[in-house]
The first five atom37 places (N, CA, C, CB, O) and aatype in JSON, in Angstrom:
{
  "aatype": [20, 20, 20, 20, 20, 20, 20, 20, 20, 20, 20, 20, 20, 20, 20, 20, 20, 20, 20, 20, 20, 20, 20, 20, 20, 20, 20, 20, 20, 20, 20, 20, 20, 20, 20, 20, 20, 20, 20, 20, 20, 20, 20, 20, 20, 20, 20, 20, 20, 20, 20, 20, 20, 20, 20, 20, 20, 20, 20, 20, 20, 20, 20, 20, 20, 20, 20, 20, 20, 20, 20, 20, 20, 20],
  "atom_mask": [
    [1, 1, 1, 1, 1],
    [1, 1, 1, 1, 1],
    [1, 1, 1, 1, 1],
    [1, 1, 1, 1, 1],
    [1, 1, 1, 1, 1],
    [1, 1, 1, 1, 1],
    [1, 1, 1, 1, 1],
    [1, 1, 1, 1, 1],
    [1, 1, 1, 1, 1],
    [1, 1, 1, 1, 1],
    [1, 1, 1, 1, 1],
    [1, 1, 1, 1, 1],
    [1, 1, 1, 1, 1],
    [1, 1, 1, 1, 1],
    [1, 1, 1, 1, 1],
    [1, 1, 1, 1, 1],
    [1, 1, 1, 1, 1],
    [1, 1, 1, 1, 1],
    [1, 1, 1, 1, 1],
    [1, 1, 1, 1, 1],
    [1, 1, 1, 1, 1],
    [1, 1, 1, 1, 1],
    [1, 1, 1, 1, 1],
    [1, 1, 1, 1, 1],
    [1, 1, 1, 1, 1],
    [1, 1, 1, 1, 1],
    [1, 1, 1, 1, 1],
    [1, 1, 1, 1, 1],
    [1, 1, 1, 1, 1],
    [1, 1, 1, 1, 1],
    [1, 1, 1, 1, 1],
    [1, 1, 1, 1, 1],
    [1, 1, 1, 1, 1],
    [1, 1, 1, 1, 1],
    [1, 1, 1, 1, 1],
    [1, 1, 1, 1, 1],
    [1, 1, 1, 1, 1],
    [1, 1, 1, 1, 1],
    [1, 1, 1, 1, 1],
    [1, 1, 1, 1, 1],
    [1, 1, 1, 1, 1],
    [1, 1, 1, 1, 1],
    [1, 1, 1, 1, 1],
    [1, 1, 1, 1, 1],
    [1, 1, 1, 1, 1],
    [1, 1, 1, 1, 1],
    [1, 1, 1, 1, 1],
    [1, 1, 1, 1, 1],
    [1, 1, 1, 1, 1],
    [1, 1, 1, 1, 1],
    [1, 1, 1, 1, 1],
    [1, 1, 1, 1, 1],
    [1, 1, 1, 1, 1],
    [1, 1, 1, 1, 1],
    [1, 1, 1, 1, 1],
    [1, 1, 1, 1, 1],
    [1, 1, 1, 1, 1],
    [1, 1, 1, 1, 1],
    [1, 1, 1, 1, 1],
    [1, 1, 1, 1, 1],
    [1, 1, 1, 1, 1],
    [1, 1, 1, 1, 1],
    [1, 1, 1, 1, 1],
    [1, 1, 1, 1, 1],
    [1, 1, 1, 1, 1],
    [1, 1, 1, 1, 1],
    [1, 1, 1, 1, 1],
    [1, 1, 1, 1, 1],
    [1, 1, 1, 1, 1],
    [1, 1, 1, 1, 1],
    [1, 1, 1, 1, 1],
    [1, 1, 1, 1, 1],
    [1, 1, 1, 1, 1],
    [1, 1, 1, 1, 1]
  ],
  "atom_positions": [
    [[17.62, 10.72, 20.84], [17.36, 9.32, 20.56], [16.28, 8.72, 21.44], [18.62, 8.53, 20.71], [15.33, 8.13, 20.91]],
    [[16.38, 8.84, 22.9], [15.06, 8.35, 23.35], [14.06, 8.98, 23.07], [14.94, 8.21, 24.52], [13.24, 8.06, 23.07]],
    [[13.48, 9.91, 22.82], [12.13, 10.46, 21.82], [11.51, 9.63, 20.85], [12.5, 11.62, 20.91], [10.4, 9.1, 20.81]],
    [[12.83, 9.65, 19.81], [12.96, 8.54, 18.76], [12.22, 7.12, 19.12], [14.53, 8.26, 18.56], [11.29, 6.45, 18.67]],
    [[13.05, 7.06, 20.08], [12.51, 5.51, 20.35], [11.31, 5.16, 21.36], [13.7, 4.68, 20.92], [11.09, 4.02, 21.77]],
    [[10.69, 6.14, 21.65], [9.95, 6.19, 22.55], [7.99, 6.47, 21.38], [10.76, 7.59, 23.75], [6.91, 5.9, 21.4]],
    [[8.51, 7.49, 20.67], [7.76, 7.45, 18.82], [7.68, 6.09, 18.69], [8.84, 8.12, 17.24], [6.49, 5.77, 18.73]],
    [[8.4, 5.11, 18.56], [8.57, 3.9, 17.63], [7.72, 3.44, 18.08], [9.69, 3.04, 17.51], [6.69, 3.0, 17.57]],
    [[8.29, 3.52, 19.8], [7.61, 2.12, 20.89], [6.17, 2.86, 20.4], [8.09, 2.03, 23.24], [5.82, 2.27, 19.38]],
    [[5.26, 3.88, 20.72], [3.83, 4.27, 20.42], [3.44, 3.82, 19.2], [3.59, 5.68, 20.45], [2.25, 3.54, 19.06]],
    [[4.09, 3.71, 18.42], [3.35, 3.73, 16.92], [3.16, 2.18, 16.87], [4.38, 4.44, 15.43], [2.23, 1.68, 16.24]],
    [[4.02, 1.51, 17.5], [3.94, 0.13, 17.47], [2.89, -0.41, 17.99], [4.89, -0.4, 17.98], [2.09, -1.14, 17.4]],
    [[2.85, 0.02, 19.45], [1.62, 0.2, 20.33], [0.11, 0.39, 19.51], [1.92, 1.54, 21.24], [-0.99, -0.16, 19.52]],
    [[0.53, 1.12, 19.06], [-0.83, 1.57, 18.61], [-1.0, 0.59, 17.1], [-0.85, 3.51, 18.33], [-2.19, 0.55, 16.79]],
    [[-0.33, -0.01, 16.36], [-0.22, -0.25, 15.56], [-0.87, -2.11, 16.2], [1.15, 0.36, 14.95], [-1.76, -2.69, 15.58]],
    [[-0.51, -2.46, 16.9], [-0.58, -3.8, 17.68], [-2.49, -3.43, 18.34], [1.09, -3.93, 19.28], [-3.39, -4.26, 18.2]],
    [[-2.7, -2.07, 18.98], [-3.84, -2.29, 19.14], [-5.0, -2.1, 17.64], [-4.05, -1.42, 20.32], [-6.0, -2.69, 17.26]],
    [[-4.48, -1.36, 17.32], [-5.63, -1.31, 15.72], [-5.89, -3.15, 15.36], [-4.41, -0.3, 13.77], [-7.0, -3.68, 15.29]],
    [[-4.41, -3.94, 15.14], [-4.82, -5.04, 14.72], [-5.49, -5.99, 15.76], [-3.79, -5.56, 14.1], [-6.29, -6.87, 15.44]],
    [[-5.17, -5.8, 16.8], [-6.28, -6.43, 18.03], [-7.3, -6.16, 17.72], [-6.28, -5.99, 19.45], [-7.88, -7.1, 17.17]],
    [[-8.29, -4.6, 17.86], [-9.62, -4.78, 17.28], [-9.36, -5.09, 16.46], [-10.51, -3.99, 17.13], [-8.58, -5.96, 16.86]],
    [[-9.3, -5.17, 15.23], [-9.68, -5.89, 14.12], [-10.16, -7.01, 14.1], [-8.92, -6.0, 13.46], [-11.23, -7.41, 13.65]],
    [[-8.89, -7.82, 14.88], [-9.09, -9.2, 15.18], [-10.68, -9.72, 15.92], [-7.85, -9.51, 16.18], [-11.55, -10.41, 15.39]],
    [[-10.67, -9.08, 17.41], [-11.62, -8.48, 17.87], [-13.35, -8.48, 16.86], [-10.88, -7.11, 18.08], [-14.38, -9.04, 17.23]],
    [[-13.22, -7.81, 15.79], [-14.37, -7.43, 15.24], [-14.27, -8.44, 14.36], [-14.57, -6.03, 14.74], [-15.23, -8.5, 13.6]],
    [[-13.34, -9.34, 14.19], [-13.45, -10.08, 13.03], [-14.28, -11.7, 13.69], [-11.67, -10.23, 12.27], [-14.96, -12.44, 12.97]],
    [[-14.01, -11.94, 15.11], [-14.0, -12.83, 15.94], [-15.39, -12.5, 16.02], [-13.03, -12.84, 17.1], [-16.15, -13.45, 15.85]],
    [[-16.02, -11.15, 16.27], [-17.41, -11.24, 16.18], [-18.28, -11.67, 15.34], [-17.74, -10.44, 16.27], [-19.36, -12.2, 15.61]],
    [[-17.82, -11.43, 14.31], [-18.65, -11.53, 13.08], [-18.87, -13.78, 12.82], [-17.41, -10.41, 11.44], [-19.69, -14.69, 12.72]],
    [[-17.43, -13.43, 12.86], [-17.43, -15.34, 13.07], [-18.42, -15.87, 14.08], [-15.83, -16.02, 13.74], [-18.9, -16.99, 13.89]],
    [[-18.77, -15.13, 15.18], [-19.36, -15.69, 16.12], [-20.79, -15.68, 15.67], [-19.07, -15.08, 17.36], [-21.63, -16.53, 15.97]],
    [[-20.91, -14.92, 15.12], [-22.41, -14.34, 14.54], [-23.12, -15.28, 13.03], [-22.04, -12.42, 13.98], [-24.23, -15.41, 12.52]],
    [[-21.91, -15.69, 12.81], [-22.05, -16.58, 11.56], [-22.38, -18.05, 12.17], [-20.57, -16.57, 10.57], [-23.17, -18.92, 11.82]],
    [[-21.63, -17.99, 13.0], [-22.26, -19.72, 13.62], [-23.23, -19.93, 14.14], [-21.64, -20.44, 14.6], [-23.95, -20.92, 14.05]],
    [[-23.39, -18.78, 14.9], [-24.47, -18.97, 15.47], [-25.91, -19.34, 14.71], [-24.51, -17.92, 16.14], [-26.64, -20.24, 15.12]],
    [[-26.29, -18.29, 13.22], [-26.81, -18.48, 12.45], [-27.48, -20.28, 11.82], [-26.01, -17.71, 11.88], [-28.57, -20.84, 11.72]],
    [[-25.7, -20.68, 11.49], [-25.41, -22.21, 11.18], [-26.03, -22.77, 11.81], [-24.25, -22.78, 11.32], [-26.98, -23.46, 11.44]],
    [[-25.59, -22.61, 13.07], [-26.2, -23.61, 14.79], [-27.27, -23.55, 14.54], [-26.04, -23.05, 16.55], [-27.68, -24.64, 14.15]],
    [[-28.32, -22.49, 14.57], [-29.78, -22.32, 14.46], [-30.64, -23.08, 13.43], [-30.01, -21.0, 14.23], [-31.81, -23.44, 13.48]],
    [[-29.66, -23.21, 12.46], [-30.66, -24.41, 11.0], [-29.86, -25.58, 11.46], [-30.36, -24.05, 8.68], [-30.16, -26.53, 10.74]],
    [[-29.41, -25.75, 11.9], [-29.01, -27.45, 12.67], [-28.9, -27.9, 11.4], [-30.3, -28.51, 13.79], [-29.91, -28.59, 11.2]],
    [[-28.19, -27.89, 10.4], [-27.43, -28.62, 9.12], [-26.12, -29.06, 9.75], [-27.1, -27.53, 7.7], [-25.42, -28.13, 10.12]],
    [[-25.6, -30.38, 9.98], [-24.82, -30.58, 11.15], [-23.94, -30.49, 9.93], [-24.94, -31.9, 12.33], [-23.31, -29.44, 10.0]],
    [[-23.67, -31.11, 8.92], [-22.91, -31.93, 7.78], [-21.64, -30.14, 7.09], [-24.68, -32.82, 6.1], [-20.44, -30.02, 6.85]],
    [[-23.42, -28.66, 7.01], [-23.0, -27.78, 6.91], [-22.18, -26.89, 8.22], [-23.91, -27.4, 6.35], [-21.47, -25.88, 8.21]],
    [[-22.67, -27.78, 9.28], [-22.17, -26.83, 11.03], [-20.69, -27.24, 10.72], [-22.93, -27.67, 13.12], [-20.05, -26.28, 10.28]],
    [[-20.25, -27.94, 10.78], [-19.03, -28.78, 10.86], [-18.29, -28.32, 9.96], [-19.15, -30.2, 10.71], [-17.44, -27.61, 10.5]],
    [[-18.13, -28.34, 8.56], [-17.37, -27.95, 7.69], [-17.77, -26.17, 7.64], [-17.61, -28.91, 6.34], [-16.99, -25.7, 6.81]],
    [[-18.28, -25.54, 7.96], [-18.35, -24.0, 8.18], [-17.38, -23.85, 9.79], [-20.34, -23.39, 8.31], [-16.48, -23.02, 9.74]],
    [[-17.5, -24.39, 10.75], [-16.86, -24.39, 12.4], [-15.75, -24.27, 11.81], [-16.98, -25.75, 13.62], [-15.36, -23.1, 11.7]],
    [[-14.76, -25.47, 11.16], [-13.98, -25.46, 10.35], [-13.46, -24.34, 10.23], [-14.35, -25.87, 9.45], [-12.75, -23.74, 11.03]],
    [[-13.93, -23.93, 8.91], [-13.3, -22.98, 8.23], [-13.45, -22.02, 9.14], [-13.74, -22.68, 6.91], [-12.33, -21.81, 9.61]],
    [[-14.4, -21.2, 9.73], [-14.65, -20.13, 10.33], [-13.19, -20.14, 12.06], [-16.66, -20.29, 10.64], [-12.72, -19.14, 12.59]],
    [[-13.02, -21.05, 12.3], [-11.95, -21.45, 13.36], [-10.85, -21.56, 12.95], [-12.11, -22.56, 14.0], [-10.01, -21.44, 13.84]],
    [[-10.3, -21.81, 11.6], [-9.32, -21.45, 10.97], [-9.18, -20.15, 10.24], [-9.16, -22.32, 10.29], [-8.11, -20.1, 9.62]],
    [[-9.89, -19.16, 10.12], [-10.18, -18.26, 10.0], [-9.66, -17.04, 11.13], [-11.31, -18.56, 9.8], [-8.96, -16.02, 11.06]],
    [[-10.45, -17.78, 12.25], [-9.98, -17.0, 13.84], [-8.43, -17.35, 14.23], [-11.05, -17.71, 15.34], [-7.94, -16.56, 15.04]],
    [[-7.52, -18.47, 13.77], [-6.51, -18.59, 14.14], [-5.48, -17.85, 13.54], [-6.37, -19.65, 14.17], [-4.57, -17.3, 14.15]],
    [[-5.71, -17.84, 11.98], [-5.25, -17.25, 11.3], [-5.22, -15.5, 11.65], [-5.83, -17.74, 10.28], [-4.14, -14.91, 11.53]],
    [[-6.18, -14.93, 11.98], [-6.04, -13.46, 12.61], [-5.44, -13.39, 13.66], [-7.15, -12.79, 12.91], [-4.64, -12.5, 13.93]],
    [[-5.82, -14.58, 14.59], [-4.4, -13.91, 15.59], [-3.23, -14.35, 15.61], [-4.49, -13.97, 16.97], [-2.37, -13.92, 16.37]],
    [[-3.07, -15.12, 14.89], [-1.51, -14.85, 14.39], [-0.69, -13.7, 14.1], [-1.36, -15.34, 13.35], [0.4, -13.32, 14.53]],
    [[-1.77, -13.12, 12.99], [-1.29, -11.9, 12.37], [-1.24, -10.87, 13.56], [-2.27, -11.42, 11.12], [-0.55, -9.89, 13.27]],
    [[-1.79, -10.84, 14.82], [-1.85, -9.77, 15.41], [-0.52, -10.09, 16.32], [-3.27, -9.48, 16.08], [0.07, -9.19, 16.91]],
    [[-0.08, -11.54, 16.37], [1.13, -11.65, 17.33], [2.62, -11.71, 16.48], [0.94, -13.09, 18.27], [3.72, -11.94, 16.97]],
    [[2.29, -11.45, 15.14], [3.57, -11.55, 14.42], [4.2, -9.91, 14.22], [3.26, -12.38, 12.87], [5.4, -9.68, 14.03]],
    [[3.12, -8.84, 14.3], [3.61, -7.62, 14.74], [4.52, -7.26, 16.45], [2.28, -6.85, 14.61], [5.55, -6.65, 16.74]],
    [[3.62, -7.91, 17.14], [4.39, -8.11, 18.18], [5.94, -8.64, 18.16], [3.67, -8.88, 18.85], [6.95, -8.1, 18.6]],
    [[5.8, -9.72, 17.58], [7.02, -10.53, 17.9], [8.11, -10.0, 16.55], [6.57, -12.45, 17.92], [9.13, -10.68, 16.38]],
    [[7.94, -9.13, 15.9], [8.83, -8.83, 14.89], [9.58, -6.87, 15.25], [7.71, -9.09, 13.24], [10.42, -6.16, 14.71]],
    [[8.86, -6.79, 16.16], [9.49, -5.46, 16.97], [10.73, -5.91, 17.87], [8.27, -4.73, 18.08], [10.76, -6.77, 18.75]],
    [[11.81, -5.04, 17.36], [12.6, -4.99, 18.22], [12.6, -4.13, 19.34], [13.45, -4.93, 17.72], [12.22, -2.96, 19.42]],
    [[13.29, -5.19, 20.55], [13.47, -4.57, 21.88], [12.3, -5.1, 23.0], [13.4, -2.91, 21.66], [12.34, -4.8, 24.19]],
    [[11.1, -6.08, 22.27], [10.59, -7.15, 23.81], [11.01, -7.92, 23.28], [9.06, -7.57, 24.47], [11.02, -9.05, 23.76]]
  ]
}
């Protein structure tokens, strides 16, 4: 049984870091998109893209802390 559970705990592990990068690479790309925005100074378009693109970033890490928090045993 501790083998067993020692398997779980890794796969979880590993399963928690895959969705970190993700998150990670997804946070880049957002960053890369504003920056773009920022550069044509369309404030009307900066603002409603920040927006979405920041709700976007919250939304992923959520998802990366709801694997966490749905493992049993932390």
């Amino acid at each position: 049984m501790p083998n067993q559970k020692k398997r779980r705990a890794d796969i979880r592990d590993a399963v928690v870091r895959m969705r970190g990068e993700a998150v990670r690479r997804r946070c880049e790309v957002i960053r890369k998109r504003y920056e773009v925005i920022r550069k044509r100074g369309e404030v009307p378009v900066l603002i409603s893209q920040a927006l979405i693109l920041f709700s976007q970033a919250l939304s992923l890490f959520s998802q990366a802390y709801i694997i966490r928090d749905e493992t049993p045993g932390r």
